[in-house]
C-alpha positions in Angstrom: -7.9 -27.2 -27.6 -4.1 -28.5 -26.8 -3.5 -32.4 -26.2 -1.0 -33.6 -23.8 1.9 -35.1 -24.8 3.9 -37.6 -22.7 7.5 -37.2 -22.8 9.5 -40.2 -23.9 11.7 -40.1 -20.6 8.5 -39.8 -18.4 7.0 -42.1 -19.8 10.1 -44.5 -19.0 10.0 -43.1 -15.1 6.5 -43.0 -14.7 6.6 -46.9 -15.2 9.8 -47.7 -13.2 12.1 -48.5 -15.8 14.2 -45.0 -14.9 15.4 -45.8 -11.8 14.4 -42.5 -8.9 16.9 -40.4 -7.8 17.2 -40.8 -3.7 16.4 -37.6 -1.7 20.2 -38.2 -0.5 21.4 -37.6 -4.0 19.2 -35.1 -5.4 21.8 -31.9 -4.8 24.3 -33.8 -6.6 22.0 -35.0 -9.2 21.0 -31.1 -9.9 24.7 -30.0 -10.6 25.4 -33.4 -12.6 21.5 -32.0 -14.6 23.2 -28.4 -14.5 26.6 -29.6 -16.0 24.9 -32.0 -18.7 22.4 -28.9 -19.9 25.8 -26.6 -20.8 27.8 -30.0 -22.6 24.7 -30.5 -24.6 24.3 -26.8 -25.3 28.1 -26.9 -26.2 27.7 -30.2 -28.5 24.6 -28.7 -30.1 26.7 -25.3 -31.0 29.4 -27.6 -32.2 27.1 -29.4 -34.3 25.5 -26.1 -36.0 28.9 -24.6 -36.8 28.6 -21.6 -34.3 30.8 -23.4 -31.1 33.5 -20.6 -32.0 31.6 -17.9 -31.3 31.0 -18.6 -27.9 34.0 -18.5 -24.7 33.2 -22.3 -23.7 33.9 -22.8 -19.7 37.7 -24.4 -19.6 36.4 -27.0 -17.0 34.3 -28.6 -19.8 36.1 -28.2 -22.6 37.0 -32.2 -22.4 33.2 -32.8 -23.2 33.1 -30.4 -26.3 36.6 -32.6 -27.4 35.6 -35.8 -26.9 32.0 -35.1 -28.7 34.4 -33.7 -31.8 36.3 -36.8 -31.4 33.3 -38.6 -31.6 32.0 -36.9 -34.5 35.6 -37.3 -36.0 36.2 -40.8 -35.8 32.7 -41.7 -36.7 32.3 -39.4 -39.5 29.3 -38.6 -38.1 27.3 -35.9 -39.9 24.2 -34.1 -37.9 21.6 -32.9 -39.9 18.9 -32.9 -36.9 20.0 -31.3 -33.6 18.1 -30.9 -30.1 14.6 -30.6 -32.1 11.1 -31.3 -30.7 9.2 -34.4 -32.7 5.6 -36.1 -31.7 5.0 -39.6 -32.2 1.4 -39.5 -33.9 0.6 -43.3 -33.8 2.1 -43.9 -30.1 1.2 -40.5 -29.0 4.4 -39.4 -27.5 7.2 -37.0 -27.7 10.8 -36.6 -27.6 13.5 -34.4 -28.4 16.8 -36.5 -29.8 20.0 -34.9 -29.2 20.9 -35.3 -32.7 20.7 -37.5 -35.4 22.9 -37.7 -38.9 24.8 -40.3 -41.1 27.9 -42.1 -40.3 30.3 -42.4 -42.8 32.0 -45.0 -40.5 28.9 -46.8 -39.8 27.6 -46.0 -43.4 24.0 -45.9 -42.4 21.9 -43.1 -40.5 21.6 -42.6 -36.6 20.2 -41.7 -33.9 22.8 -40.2 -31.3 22.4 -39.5 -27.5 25.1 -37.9 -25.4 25.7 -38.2 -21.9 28.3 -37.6 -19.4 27.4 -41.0 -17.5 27.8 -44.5 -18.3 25.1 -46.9 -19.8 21.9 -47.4 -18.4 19.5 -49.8 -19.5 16.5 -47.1 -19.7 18.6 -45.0 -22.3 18.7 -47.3 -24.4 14.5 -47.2 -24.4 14.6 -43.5 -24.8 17.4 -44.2 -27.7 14.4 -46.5 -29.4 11.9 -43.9 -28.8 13.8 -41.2 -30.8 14.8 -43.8 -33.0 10.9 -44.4 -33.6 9.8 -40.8 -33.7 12.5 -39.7 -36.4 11.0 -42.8 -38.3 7.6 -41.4 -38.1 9.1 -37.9 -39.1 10.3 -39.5 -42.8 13.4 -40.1 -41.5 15.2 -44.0 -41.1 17.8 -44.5 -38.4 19.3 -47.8 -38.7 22.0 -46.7 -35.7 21.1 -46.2 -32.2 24.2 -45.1 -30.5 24.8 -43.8 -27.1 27.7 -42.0 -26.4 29.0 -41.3 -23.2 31.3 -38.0 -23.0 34.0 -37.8 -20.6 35.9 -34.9 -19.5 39.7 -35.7 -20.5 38.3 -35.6 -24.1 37.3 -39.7 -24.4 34.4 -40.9 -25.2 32.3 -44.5 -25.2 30.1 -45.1 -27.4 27.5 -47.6 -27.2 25.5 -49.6 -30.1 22.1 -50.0 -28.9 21.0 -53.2 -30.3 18.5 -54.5 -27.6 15.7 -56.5 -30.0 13.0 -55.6 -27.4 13.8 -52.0 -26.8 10.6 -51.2 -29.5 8.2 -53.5 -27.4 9.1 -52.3 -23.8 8.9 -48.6 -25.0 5.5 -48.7 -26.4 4.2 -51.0 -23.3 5.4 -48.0 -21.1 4.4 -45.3 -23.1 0.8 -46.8 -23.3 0.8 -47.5 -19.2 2.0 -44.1 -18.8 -0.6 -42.5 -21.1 -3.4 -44.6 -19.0 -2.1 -42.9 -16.0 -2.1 -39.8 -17.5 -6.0 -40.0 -19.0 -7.2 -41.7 -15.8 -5.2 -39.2 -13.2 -3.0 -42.0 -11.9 0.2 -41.1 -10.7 1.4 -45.2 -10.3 0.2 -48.3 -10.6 -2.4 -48.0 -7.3 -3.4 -44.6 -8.3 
């Protein structure tokens, strides 16, 4: 038979630590979702060599430059992009945007881009992936965030929080309660 898995990010939601969107916002919250799908689409074609053989939209070109600048500067290396990994012991799953060595950093990591500035909750999902990859044979010592901007800067983030680890996996385990008991919040 198939097992659910809960998503990382839903996970983080379905216990409040991703804030809601208001009803107010939600149409520009769909575009902002629309515009981040085609950066990361353009990042993760960038980061398998084939971002030349595609006409990128000129209005986000700065995104694709600054994630190059990124790359760049850090000496940053993918090896793992946009791929699909289950969490075995924590039951849970995630997709990390990519993850690769630093030359700059001289240690492995675990990358998230974005085209807004830093939340709190990313850096959870960050530990997640971070966690997943580590159950997948792989060691990221790095969590970074980066945030993408469209003149062609980025920001990047070290993600450093000591109890990212132990918030996660008390979320993911309340969410997977939920889940198994048909809860959709803490009342039911």
């Amino acid at each position: 038979g198939s097992v659910r898995v809960t998503g990382a990010t839903e996970a983080i939601g379905r216990t409040g630590l991703k804030p809601s969107i208001p009803a107010a916002a939600r149409r520009q919250f769909l575009a902002a979702g629309d515009r981040g799908r085609i950066v990361h689409k353009m990042c993760e074609l960038h980061d398998i060599g084939q971002a030349e053989d595609y006409d990128m939209d000129p209005s986000l070109q700065g995104y694709l430059d600054a994630w190059e600048s990124f790359c760049r500067d850090f000496k940053y290396q993918p090896d793992f992009v946009e791929v699909p990994l289950g969490n075995p012991d924590f039951l849970y799953g995630c997709i990390p945007d990519t993850a690769g060595y630093s030359g700059h950093l001289g240690g492995y990591a675990v990358v998230e881009r974005k085209q807004t500035r830093y939340a709190r909750w990313k850096e959870l999902q960050l530990e997640a992936q971070r966690m997943a990859l580590f159950a997948d044979g792989r060691t990221p010592v790095y969590k970074i965030l980066v945030e993408l901007r469209v003149d062609g800067t980025y920001v990047p983030t070290m993600c450093r929080d000591q109890k990212a680890r132990g918030i996660f996996l008390a979320a993911v385990t309340v969410a997977n309660r939920q889940i198994s008991e048909g809860l959709m919040g803490w009342l039911g």
